[in-house]
C-alpha positions, 0 to 999 in steps of 0.5 A: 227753659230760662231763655223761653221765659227770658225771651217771653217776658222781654215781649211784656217789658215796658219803660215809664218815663217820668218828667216832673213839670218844672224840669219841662218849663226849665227846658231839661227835656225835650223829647220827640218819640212818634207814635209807632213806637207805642203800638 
């Protein structure tokens, strides 16, 4: 039973990335992710 709601919360699981603007005009980030990713 805890592997079913394991596996149905992993379908739901999301990542939040925060980038302050001082550390993109520093040149600390640079990220390239295309878009399939998010659909």
């Amino acid at each position: 039973m805890l592997q079913e709601q394991e596996a149905h919360a992993a379908e739901f699981e999301r990542t939040f990335i925060a980038i302050k603007p001082d550390g993109v005009q520093r040149g600390l980030v640079r990220l390239n992710i295309p878009m399939r990713c998010f659909s």
